[in-house]
C-alpha positions in Angstrom: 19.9 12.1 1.8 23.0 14.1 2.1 25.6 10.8 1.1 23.9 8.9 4.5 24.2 5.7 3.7 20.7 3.8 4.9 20.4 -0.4 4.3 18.4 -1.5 1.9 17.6 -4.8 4.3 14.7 -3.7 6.5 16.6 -2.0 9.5 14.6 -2.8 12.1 12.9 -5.7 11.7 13.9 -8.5 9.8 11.1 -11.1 10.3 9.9 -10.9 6.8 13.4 -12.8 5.6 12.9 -15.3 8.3 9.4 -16.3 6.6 9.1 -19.6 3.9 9.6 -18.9 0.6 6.8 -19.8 -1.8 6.1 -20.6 -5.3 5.8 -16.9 -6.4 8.3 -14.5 -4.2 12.0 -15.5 -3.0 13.7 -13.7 -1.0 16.6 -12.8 -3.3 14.1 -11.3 -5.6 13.0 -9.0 -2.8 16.6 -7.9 -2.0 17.5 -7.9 -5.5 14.9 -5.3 -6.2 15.7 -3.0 -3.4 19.7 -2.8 -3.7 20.5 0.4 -3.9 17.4 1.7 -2.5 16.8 3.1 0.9 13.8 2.7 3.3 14.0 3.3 7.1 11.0 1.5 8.0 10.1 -2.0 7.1 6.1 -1.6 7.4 5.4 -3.4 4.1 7.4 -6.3 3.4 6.3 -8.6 6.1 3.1 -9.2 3.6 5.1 -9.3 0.2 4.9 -13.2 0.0 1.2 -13.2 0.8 0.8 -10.3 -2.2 3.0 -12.2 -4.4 1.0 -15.2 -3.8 -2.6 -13.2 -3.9 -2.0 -11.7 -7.0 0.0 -14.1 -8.8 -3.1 -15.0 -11.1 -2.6 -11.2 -12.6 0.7 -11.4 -13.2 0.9 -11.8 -17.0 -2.0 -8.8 -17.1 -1.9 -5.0 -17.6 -3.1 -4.3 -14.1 -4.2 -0.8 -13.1 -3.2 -0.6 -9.4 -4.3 2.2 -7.3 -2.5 2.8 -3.8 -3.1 4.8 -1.1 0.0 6.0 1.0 2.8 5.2 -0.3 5.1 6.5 2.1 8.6 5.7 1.2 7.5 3.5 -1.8 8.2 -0.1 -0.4 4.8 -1.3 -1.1 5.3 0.5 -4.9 8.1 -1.6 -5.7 6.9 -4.7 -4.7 3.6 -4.3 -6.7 6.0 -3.5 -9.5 8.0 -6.3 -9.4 5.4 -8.9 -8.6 3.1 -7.8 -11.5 6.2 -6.8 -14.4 3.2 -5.3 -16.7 1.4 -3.2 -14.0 1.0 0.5 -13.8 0.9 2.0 -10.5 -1.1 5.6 -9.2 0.1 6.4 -6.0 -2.0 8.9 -3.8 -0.1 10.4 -0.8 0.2 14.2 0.2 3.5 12.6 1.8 3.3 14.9 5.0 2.6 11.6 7.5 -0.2 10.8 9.6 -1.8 12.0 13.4 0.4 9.5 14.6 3.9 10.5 13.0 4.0 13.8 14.2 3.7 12.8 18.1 7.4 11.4 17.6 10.3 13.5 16.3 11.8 10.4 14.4 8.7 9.7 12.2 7.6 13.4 12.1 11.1 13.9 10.5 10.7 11.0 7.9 7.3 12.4 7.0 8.6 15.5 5.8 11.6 13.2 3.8 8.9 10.8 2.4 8.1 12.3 -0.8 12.1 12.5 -1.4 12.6 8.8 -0.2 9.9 7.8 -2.6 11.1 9.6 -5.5 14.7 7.7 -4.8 13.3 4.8 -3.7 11.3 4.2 -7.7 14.1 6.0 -9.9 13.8 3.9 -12.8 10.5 2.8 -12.7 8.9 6.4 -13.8 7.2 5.4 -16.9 5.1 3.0 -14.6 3.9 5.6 -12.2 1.5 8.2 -11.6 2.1 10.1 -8.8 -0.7 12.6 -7.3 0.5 14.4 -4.5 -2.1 15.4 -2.3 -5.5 13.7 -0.1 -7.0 10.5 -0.9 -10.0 12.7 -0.1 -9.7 14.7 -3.0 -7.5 12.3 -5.5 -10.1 9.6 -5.5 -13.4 11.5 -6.7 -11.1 13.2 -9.3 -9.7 10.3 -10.6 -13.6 8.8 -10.5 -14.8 11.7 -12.3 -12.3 11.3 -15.0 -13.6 7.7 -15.6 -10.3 6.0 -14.5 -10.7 2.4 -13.5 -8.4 -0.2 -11.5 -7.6 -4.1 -11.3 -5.9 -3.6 -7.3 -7.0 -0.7 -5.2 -4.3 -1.1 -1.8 -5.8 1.6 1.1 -2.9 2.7 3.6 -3.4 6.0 4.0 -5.5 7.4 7.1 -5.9 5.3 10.0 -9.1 7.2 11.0 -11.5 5.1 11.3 -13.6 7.2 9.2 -11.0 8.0 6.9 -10.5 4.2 5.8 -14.3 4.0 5.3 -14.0 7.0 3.0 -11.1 5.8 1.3 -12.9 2.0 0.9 -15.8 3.3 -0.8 -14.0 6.0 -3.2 -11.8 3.3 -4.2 -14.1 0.5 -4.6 -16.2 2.1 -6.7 -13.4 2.6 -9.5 -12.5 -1.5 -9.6 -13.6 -3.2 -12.4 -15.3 -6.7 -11.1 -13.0 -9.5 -10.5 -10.6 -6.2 -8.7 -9.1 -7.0 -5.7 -9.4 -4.3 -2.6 -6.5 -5.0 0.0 -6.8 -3.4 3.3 -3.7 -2.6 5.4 -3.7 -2.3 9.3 -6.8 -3.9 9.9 -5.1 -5.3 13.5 -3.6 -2.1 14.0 -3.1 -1.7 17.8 -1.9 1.9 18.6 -3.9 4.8 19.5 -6.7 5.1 22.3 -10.4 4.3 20.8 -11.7 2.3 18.0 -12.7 5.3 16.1 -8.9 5.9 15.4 -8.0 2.6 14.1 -8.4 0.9 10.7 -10.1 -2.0 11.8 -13.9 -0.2 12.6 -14.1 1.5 9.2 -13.0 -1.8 6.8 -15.7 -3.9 9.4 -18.4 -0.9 8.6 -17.4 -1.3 4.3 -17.8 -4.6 4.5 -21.3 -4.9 6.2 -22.4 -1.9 3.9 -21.5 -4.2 0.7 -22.9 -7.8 1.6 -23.0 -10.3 -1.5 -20.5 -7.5 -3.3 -17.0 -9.5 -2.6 -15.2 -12.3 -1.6 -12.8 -12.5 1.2 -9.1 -13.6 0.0 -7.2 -13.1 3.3 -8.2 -12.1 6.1 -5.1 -11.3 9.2 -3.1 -8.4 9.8 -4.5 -7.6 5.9 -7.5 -8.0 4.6 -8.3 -9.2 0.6 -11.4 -9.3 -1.2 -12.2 -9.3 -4.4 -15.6 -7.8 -6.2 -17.9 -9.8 -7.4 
């Protein structure tokens, strides 16, 4: 980053620090994990006590997480920390969404995002795979090569159609008892359903009735397979 100096405290927004505490996350575990790091958007962390809390029964487990978009690697370290024994594969082509490139600021962290993340997880390489490229393309490959995952987390695409795609690719490579969490599902922004989270995780879930049981349902959505 050229010796800019960024804060590792969320920037922008610092609701996530004004939330309780709970029996699984503090937060001087969260800022103790990202000193020295830098992130210039905070579009995770307001949901790392409800992961922490969510997952908490896997923490002692090898768990296989899968994610999709990883952006600057926030939501990465978190899974990392909260699950010590986890492994991580992390699917991004890291060139930003639709949305990113119709503002200069976010079009210009796009392009920096693979960088960020690369910063961002220094020290934590022997814990991550990561794929550079579509979700559309990872996903089958990683299907056809027989790999299989305890946490799939889907923030990639906000196309409606896109999130549908990226549900079904990745719930078909959990094992049962997985858990499937769903980012942006009260995502406002854009014009029409159609390019909004919300209408493809609604389709998924009609198209796999008796398959899963709702965690957490709210700006997120949790299930796990059945």
């Amino acid at each position: 980053m050229g010796g800019e100096t960024v804060s590792t405290i969320p920037h922008e927004d610092l609701a996530f620090l004004e939330k309780p505490e709970n029996a699984y996350l503090t937060k001087a575990q969260i800022l103790k994990w990202e000193e020295g790091r830098t992130f210039h958007t905070d579009w995770a962390a307001h949901h790392f006590f409800n992961w922490a809390e969510l997952l908490h029964p896997l923490r002692d487990r090898r768990v296989r997480i899968v994610e999709v978009g990883s952006w600057e690697g926030r939501s990465a370290l978190c899974f990392l920390n909260v699950l010590p024994h986890s492994t991580i594969v992390c699917i991004d082509p890291f060139a930003g969404n639709v949305e990113h490139h119709e503002n200069p600021y976010f079009a210009d962290l796009a392009r920096k995002s693979e960088q960020q993340f690369d910063h961002n997880l220094a020290g934590y390489e022997a814990r991550i795979e990561k794929i550079v490229g579509s979700s559309a393309e990872v996903l089958p490959r990683l299907g056809a090569a027989g790999r299989r995952f305890d946490v799939a987390y889907i923030d990639g695409s906000h196309i409606a159609a896109d999130v549908y795609r990226d549900a079904v690719m990745a719930w078909s490579l959990l094992d049962r008892g997985g858990i499937a969490i769903f980012d942006d599902y009260e995502w406002p922004l854009m014009d029409t359903e159609e390019e909004r989270p919300k209408l493809g995780v609604d389709m998924f879930l009609a198209a796999i009735p008796g398959q899963y049981r709702e965690l957490h349902r709210g700006y997120q959505i949790a299930i796990e397979k059945v």
